[in-house]
C-alpha positions, 0 to 999 in steps of 0.5 A: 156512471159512478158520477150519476150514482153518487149525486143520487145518494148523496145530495149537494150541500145545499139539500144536507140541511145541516145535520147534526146530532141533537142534544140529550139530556141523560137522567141519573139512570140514563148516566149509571148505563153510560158509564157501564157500558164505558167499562164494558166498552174496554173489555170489547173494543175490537182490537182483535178484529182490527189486528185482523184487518190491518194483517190483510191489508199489508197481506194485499199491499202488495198486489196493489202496488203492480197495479199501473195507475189506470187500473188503480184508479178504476179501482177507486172508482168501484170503491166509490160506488161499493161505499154507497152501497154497503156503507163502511163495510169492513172489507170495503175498509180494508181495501179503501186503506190498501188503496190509500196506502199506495196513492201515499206512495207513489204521491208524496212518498210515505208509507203507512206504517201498521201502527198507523194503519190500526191508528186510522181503522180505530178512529173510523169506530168512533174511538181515540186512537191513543198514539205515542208522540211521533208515530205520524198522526198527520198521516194517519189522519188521511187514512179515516178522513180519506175513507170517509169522504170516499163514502161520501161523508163530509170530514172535518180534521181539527187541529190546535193552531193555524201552523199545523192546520195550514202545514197538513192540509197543505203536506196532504194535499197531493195524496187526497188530489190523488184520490180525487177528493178536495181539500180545504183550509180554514185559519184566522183572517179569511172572507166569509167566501173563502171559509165557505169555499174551504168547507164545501171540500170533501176534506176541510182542515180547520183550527177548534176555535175557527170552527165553532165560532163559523157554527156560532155564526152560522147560528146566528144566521139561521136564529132560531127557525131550523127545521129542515122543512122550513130550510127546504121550502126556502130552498125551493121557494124563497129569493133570499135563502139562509142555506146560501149564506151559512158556512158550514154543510152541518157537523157530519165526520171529526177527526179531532188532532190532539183531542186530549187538548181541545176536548179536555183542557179547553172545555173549561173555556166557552166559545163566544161572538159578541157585538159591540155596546158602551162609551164615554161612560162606561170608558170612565167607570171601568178606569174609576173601578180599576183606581178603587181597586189598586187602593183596596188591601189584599186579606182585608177588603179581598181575599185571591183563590190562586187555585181558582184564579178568583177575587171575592170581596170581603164585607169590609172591602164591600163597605171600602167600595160604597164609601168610594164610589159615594161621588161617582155617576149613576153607573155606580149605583147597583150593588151588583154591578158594582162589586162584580166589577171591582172583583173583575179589575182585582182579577185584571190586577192579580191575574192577568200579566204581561207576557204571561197571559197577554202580550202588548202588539201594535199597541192592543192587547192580544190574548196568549193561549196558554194550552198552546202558548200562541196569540189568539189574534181577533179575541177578547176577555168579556164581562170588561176584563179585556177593556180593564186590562187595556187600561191597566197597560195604557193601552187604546180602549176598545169597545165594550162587548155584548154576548150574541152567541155562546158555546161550550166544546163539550156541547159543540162536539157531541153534536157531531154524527161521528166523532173520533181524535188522536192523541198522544196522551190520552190515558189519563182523561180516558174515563173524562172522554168516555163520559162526556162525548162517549168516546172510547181510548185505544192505546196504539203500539208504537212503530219502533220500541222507544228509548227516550231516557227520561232523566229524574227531576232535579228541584231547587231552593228557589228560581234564581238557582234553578235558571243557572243550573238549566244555563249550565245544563245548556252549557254542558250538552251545547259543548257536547253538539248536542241540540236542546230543546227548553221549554218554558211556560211564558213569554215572560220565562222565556225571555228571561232565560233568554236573556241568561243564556246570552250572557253565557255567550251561548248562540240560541233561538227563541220561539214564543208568541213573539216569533210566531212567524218564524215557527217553521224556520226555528223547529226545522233547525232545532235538532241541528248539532249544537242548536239551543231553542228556548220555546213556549208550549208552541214546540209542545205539541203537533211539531215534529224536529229531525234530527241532523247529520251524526246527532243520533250518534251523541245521544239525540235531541236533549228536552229540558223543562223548567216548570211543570204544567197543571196537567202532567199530560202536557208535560210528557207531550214536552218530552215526547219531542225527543226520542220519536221513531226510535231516536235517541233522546233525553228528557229532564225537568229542573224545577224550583220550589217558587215556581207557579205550580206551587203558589197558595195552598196547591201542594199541601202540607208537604210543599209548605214545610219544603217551602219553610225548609228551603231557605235553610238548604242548599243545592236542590230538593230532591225526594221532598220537592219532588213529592211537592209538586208532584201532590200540586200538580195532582190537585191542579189536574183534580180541581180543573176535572171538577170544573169541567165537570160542573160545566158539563153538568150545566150544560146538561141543565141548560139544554134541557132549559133551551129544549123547554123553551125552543131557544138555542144558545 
């Protein structure tokens, strides 16, 4: 009888027509009441009423758990059934978590906590659940994503990389069997029939890059005709219908893992598939472009924004290039094309090295992601840049891309009907969340007190003595047994300590976009006793190291980190590897005043009079290196603030452009 009761409320996927919510453009008044209704959003957020249901559920956990499995089971099926009628009732909440609660007991052995209990009744309000590094987010995740598909919803749980999209579906899996839901996983490398397979489950774990290019497909699919009435009338009618070779069921429910990450850091980048153009030609006029542009002079044809990462011409370098290019083809003739693309191979020159943003496999050019620090397999740099750095590594020249479809993470996950995330840092882009995709923060307290020892930033003269403190640190705490964690911010960086770590004749393992493989392999043994791993921002975030026998009595895991990011968040995420669950552990950051934070103007005053001073000091720079980079990494956090800001706002204008013409992306 339930079975019939659910396909009358909620029709297959073929009939959901792909819902999403549609874009709004917001006048300047519209704007000042969201932002008002932001602060009042902190004064009335809920949380007594969610103390209060999570004190019930643990007040019924125990009733529950002398239920057998028929009964428990019956159970569940009058949930379903209730869900369909009174939707996500706050007591039908309380008894789907208690429900849950237990099936993750008796399946795979866990035990919702009641700060993760809070965690997941603050996403099903369409909030970000602020919980500290280690408190258990995969599991917290099952508890709203479960729910949700019980009511019949459609979830999406959004995570950085293919690792641990693949290790939570995979780990979760059992519990949601349990409930009778089916889950699905989306990576890199599946058929459009297997992506298709993994989204028609209940549950679909997906990377935030996978995802959006499938909705960039299935756009392209759909081209511009997507009222829900033609899709119908091809339904019903048509031999050849769109709605079976689409992907995804629409945008419905997201649980976004590490949301300050994908949400925040990433919305700088767009999103975009691009088709194939150019030849003989054109191969020719981006090697002529990048020959010209090693023989233009920094400060005098050109001048680098570090900050910015950007080339501009200077007139005389404008003057330089038309003398040049007198000779060459017809390609060369626009101004504009022209000088973009010089600007386009200084940039290939300046700013783009190996084993920092891209490492050479297999003879191609394969792109780091710097939030993450793993390849992005199958990805491309566009406008020519891709197919310039491939040349300027002498690498086989791929072909040209043309723009088919594009899109920003910002307008992409304000067109879900719920949207929710969980993150460990997330306080100081609280006001960024709330303002673009109108998501609350709710800081969760912890399970266990935390007594992570955060140690004070020791700065140094230059590079050279900064990597022999961090090898004599190593060296320090290896012959103690204590396991330690470095992180680094490159390949290149990494490699490097590598290589200096092995002279000290320290037995150590490397994890970068090199050793992606053996991800699993490295983090299951970096807290065994004695252990040394040297990682990128792969061990940065989503991965959980336990510690082995008798290491918590010597003081836990030991996190160093050598450079700090752009974004201080980034770095705690660092720091919150060590320490989790009440662990023992410790944190310290050895820093130099050449590190890359500190390049250009980024610093201020104060980090170029440190700078000057540097070479006339010895040991390290205390109070006035760390204020230094401190004041760089604060004008880094603001600048990319700005960007993502003026993207939001053209995204706002573009789509009152589209909604004006009827075009889509």
């Amino acid at each position: 009888m339930s079975s019939q009761l659910l396909h009358k409320r909620i029709p297959p996927a073929t009939y959901d027509m792909h819902p999403e919510r549609p874009d709004q453009v917001k006048n300047c008044l519209e704007v000042f009441a969201h932002r008002i209704s932001g602060q009042m959003g902190k004064l009335f957020n809920g949380r007594r009423q969610i103390n209060r249901m999570v004190a019930e559920i643990e007040g019924n956990s125990a009733a529950f758990a002398e239920l057998d499995k028929k009964e428990l089971t019956q159970r569940l099926a009058r949930l379903r059934v209730d869900f369909y009628a009174d939707a996500l009732a706050p007591k039908l909440l309380i008894v789907s978590f208690t429900i849950i609660r237990e099936m993750s007991r008796r399946t795979i052995g866990m035990y919702h906590y009641a700060s993760q209990l809070t965690g997941g009744l603050v996403m099903l309000r369409g909030m970000v659940a602020e919980m500290e590094t280690g408190e258990g987010k995969t599991l917290t995740a099952t508890l709203s994503a479960a729910t949700a598909a019980l009511a019949g919803m459609p979830v999406h749980v959004i995570s950085v990389n293919d690792y641990l999209t693949a290790r939570d579906a995979e780990n979760m899996r059992p519990l949601y069997q349990a409930l009778g839901l089916t889950v699905g996983c989306v990576v890199h490398g599946q058929t459009p029939s297997e992506r298709r397979q993994a989204y028609s489950c209940d549950i679909t774990y997906a990377t935030n890059k996978e995802l959006v290019f499938d909705y960039l497909r299935d756009r392209l699919t759909l081209a511009e005709r997507l009222d829900p009435l033609l899709l119908q009338t091809e339904y019903l009618h048509a031999t050849d219908q769109r709605s079976k070779r689409i992907l995804l069921r629409g945008l419905h429910f997201a649980i976004v893992d590490e949301a300050d990450s994908i949400l925040i850091d990433e919305a700088r980048t767009p999103l975009i598939i691009s088709g194939g153009e150019g030849g003989d030609d054109e191969r020719q006029f981006l090697q002529q472009a990048l020959d010209i542009a090693y023989k233009l002079e920094s400060g005098c044809d050109y001048n680098l924004d570090e900050d910015r990462q950007q080339v501009s011409l200077t007139e005389v370098g404008k003057q330089r290039v038309e003398q040049e290019v007198e000779s060459f083809g017809p390609l060369w003739n626009g101004h504009v094309r022209r000088e973009s693309t010089l600007q386009q191979a200084l940039t290939a020159i300046h700013f783009f090295q190996l084993d920092e943003q891209y490492l050479i496999r297999d003879g191609k050019i394969q792109i780091i992601d710097q939030f993450t620090g793993r390849v992005m397999a199958d990805r491309t740099w566009e406008q020519g840049l891709h197919q310039l750095i491939e040349l300027k590594e002498g690498c086989e020249l791929t072909q040209g891309r043309e723009t088919l479809a594009k899109i920003s993470y910002q307008r992409f996950f304000r067109r879900y009907l719920h949207l929710s995330g969980m993150t460990g840092t997330a306080k100081e882009v609280a006001g960024e969340l709330w303002a673009v995709y109108h998501l609350p923060t709710m800081r969760v307290a912890t399970h266990r007190p935390v007594i992570r020892q955060i140690m004070t930033d020791q700065v140094f003269v230059d590079q050279s003595q900064k990597w022999e403190a961090v090898v004599a640190h190593i060296s320090r705490l290896h012959k103690q047994g204590r396991p330690v964690l470095i992180g680094t911010q490159s390949v290149a960086a990494s490699e490097q300590l590598s290589s200096l770590v092995a002279q000290a004749g320290l037995k150590h393992q490397v994890l970068n976009a090199k050793q992606d493989e053996e991800e699993a392999r490295i983090i299951a043994a970096a807290g065994n006793t004695g252990s040394i791993t040297i990682a990128t921002n792969m061990a940065g975030r989503g991965t959980d190291i336990l510690l082995g026998e008798g290491v918590c009595a010597i003081g836990g895991l030991h996190v160093i980190a050598t450079e700090r990011h752009e974004a201080a968040r980034i770095d705690r995420q660092l720091a919150g590897r060590c320490g989790r669950q009440g662990d023992p552990g410790s944190y310290q950051a050895l820093l130099s005043c050449d590190d890359l934070l500190l390049e250009g103007n980024r610093g201020g005053i104060l980090a170029q009079c440190v700078k000057s001073l540097a070479g006339k000091v010895g040991g390290y720079i205390p109070l006035c290196g760390r204020w230094a980079i401190y004041l760089a990494q604060l004008h880094m956090e603001k600048h990319n603030a700005r960007i993502r800001h003026e993207l939001f706002k053209r995204d706002q204008a573009q789509g009152g452009l589209l909604s004006f013409t009827g075009r889509l992306e």
